[in-house]
C-alpha positions as CSV (number, residue, x, y, z in Angstrom):
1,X,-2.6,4.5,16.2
2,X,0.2,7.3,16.3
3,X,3.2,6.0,14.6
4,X,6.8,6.8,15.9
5,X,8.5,8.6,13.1
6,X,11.9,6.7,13.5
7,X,9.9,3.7,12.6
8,X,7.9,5.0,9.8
9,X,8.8,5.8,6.1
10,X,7.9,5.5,2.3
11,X,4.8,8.0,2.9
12,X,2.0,7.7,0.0
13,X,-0.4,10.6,-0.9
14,X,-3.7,9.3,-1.7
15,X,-4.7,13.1,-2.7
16,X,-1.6,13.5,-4.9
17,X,-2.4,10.2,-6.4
18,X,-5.7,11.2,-7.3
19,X,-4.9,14.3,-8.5
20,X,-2.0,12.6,-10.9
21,X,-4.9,9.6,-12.0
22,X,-8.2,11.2,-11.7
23,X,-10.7,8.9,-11.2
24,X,-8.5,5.9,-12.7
25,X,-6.7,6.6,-9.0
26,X,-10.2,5.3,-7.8
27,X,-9.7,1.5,-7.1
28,X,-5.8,1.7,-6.0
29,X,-7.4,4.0,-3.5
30,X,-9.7,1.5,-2.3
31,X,-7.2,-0.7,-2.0
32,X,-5.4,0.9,-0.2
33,X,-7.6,1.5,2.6
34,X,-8.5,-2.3,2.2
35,X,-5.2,-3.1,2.9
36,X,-5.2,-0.7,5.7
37,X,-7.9,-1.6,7.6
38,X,-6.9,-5.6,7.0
39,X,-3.1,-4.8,8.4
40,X,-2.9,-6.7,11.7
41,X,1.3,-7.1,11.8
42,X,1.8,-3.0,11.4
43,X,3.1,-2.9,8.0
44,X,1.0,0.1,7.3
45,X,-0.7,2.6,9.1
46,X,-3.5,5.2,7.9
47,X,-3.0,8.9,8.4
48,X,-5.7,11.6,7.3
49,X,-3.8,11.7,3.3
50,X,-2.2,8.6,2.9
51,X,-0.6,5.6,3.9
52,X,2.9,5.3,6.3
53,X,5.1,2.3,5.8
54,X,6.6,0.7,8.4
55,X,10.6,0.7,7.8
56,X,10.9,-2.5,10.3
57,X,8.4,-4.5,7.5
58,X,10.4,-3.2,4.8
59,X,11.8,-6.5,4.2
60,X,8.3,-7.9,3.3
61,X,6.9,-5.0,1.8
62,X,6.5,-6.6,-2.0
63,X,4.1,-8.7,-0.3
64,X,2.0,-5.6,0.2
65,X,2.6,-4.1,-3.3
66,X,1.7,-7.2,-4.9
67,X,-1.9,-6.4,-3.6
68,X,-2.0,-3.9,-6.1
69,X,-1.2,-6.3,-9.2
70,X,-3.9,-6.4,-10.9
71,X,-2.3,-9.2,-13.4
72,X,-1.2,-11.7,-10.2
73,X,-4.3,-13.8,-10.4
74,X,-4.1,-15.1,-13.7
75,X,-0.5,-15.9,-12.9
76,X,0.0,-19.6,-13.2
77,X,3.3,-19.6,-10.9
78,X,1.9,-17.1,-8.6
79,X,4.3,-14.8,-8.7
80,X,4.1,-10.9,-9.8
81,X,6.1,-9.3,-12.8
82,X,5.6,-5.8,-11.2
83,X,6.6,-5.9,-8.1
């Protein structure tokens, strides 16, 4: 899918990322793609180095980031402190 730019914002480098983390940049990568290739409402989108965030999901975009918390599991109310 090509996104429209008006539509698209809040880009994320998965190169820069794994140049900042080295190899700890490993399993936020792979979720990233995860969440990528599960995205069936166009929240995301993939591009060749990174991830483009839909500005018209913006509003629900903490329930994407809280994919990435790795504590939200053991989180009796279900909630995440991070995001």
């Amino acid at each position: 899918m090509q996104p429209e730019r008006g539509n698209w914002s809040g880009f994320i480098t998965l190169p820069a990322m794994r140049m900042r983390s080295g190899a700890a940049a490993d399993p936020l990568i792979a979720r990233a793609d995860e969440i990528v290739e599960e995205d069936a409402d166009s929240f995301v989108v993939g591009t060749e180095d990174g991830v483009l965030i839909n500005s018209r999901r913006r509003p629900f975009l903490c329930t994407v980031a809280a994919r990435f918390d790795a504590y939200l599991p053991n989180r009796p109310n279900g909630h995440s402190l991070a995001v």
